[in-house]
C-alpha atoms as one frame of an Amber mdcrd trajectory, in Angstrom:
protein
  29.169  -2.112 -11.151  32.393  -2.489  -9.069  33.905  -0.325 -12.018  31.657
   2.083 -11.193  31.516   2.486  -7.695  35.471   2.459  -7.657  35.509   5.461
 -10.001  32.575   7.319  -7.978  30.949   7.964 -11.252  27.524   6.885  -9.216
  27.610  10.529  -7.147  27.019  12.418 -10.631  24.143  11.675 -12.320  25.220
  11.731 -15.696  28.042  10.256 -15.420  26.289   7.322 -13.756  24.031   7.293
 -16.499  26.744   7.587 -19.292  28.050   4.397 -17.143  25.207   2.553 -17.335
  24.511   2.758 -21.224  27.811   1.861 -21.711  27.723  -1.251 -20.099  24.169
  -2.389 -21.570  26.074  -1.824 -25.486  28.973  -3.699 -24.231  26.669  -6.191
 -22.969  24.550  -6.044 -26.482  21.135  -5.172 -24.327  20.616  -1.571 -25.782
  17.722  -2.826 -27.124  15.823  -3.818 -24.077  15.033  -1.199 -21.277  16.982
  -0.666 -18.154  14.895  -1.718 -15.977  11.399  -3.534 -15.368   8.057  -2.661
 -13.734   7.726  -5.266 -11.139   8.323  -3.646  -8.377   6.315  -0.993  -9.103
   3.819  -3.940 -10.162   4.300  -5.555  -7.063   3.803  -2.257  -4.602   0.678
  -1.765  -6.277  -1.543  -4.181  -6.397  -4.857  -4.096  -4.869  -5.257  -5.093
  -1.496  -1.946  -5.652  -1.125   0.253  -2.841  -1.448   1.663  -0.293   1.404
  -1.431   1.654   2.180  -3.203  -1.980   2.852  -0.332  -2.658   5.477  -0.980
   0.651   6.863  -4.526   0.327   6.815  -4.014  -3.242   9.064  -1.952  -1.005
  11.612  -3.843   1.661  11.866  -7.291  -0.661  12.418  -8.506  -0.376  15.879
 -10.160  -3.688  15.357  -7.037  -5.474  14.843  -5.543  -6.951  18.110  -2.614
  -5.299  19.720  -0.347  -8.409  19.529  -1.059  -9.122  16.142   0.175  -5.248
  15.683   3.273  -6.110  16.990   4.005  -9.324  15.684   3.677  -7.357  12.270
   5.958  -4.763  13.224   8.685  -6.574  14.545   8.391  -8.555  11.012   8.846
  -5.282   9.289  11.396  -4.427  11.292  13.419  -7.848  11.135  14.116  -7.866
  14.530  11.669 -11.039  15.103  13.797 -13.462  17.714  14.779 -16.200  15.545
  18.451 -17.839  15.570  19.569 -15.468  12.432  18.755 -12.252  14.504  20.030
 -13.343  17.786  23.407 -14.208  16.237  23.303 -10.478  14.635  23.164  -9.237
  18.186  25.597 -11.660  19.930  23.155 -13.657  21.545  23.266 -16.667  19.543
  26.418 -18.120  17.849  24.747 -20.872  15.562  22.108 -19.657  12.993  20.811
 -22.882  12.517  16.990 -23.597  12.508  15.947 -24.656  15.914  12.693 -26.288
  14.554  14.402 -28.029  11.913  16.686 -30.103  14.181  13.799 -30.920  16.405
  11.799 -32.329  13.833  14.581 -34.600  12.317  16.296 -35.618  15.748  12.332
 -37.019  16.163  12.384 -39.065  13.174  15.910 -39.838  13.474  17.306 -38.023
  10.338  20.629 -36.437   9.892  20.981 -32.851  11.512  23.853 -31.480   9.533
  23.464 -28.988   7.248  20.714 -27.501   8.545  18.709 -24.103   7.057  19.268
 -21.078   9.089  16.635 -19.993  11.401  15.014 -16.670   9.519  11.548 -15.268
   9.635  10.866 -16.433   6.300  12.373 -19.533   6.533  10.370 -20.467   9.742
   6.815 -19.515   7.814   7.256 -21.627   5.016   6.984 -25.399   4.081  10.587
 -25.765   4.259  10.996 -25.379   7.967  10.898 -29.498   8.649   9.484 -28.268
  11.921   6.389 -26.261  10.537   5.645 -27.647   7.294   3.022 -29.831   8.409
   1.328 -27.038   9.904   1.602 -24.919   6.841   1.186 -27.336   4.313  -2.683
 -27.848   5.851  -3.393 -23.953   6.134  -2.471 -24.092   2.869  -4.643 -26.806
   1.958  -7.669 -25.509   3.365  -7.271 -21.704   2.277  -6.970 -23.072  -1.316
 -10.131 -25.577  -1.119 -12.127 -22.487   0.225 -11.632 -20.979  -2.653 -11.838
 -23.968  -5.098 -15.152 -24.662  -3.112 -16.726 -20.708  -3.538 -15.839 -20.682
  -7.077 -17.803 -23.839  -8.031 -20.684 -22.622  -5.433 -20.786 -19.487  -7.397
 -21.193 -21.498 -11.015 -24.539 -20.299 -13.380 -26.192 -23.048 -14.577 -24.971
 -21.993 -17.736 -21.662 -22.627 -16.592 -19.452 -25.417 -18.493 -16.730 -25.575
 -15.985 -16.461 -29.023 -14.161 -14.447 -28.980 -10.997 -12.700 -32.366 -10.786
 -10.530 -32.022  -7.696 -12.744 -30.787  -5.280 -11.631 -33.079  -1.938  -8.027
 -34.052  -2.744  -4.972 -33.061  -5.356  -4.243 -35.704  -7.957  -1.211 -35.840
  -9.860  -1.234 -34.821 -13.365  -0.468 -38.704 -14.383  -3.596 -39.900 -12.531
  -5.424 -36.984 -13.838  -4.698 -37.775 -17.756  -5.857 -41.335 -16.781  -8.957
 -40.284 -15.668 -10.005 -37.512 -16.725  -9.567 -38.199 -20.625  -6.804 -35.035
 -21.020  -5.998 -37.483 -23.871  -9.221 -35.690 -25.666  -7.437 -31.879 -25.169
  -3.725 -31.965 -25.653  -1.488 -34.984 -26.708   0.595 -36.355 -24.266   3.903
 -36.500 -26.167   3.167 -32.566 -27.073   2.348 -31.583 -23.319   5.665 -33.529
 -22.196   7.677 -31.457 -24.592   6.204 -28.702 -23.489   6.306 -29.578 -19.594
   9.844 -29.788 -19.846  11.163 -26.507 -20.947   9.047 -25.259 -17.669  10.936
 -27.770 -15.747  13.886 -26.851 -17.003  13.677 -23.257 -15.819  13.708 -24.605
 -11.885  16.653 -25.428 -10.167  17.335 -28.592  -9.368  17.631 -29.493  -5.320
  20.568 -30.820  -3.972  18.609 -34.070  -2.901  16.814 -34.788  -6.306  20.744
 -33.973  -8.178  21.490 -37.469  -8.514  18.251 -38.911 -10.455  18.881 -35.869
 -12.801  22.341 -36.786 -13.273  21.372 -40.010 -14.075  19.096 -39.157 -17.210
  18.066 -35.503 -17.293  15.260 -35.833 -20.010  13.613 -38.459 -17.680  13.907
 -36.715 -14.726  11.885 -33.258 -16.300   9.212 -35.685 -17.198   8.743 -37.342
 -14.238   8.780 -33.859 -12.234   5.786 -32.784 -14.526   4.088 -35.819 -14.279
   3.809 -36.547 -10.597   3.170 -32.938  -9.848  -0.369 -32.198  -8.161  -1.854
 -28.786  -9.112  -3.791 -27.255  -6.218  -7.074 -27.355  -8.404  -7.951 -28.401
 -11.801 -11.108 -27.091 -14.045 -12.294 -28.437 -17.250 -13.973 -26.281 -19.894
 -16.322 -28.296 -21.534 -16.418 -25.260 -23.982 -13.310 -26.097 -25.645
């Protein structure tokens, strides 16, 4: 790409396209196309595309503030510590909430996240991820709830995390997965997902100390959000 843009070749359109063809046979992907769908994938979806957004604007039911708030999100211009460095109001981009929350609990405030939009609506934000951890919580119980309300009788789904996550150790203990998938199998298989996700700076030194047992214990302590049984199969 810096080839390319230091030749210009990306003003003519051939040219850039000769470029680019080129550099997917030197790079032995000629076989696979260019590019992918998921954007397109993404921008589409129902309910939650562009015209959805604009449909929230333009909703004279929706509050005025709310309007806003979503607006100045679009816009990135919302007043966290990132932004007000950008416009030379703030000279440390470090997450406000963050150090709050650990100078409570007495943790260490260095190297701390920087203060973004995103950032301070997640579960990483030390400072809101109690908050958003229970939103979370109850939005996905809702559900979990409405889809067992909305069973047949026929139905052979059993629910059997209704009130509380387990973790998928405590589940195979007492839920008899035993009976669906072996254990050794599932493991194997657990880990090549595991594999795929970085590794956090915090977690690097039990993976440095034996890798395979650190993919299995990652699978095996993690607590899906809701688990179903098919009695069917």
């Amino acid at each position: 790409m810096v080839e390319i843009l230091q030749q210009n070749n990306w003003i003519d359109d051939r040219k850039f396209l000769k470029s680019c063809v080129r550099a997917m046979v030197e790079q032995g992907n000629i076989n696979h196309p260019a590019y992918g769908t998921w954007t397109a994938d993404f921008m589409l979806r129902q309910n939650e595309n562009r015209a959805f957004l604009g449909n929230f604007l333009n909703d004279p039911r929706v509050l005025w503030r709310h309007k806003r708030r979503e607006k100045i999100a679009i816009a990135g211009i919302i007043l966290v510590a990132k932004w007000l460095a950008k416009i030379k109001q703030r000279s440390d981009v470090s997450c406000r909430l963050c150090q709050r929350a650990r100078e409570q609990r007495g943790a260490n405030t260095e190297n701390l996240p920087e203060e973004t939009y995103g950032h301070i609506n997640s579960a990483f934000c030390d400072g809101i991820a109690t908050t958003v951890t229970a939103a979370h919580h109850f939005i996905w119980r809702y559900l979990y709830a409405s889809m067992q309300a909305a069973q047949t009788p026929a139905s052979k789904l059993r629910f059997v995390t209704p009130d509380k996550e387990n973790s998928m150790h405590t589940l195979w203990q007492e839920e008899g997965f035993e009976q669906i998938y072996s254990r050794e199998l599932l493991t194997e298989k657990a880990a090549d997902v595991e594999k795929t996700i970085a590794v956090k700076d915090h977690r690097r030194e039990r993976y440095d100390f034996d890798p395979t047992m650190f993919y299995e214990n990652c699978f095996w302590n993690r607590k899906p959000d809701g688990t179903v049984i098919d009695k069917n199969h």
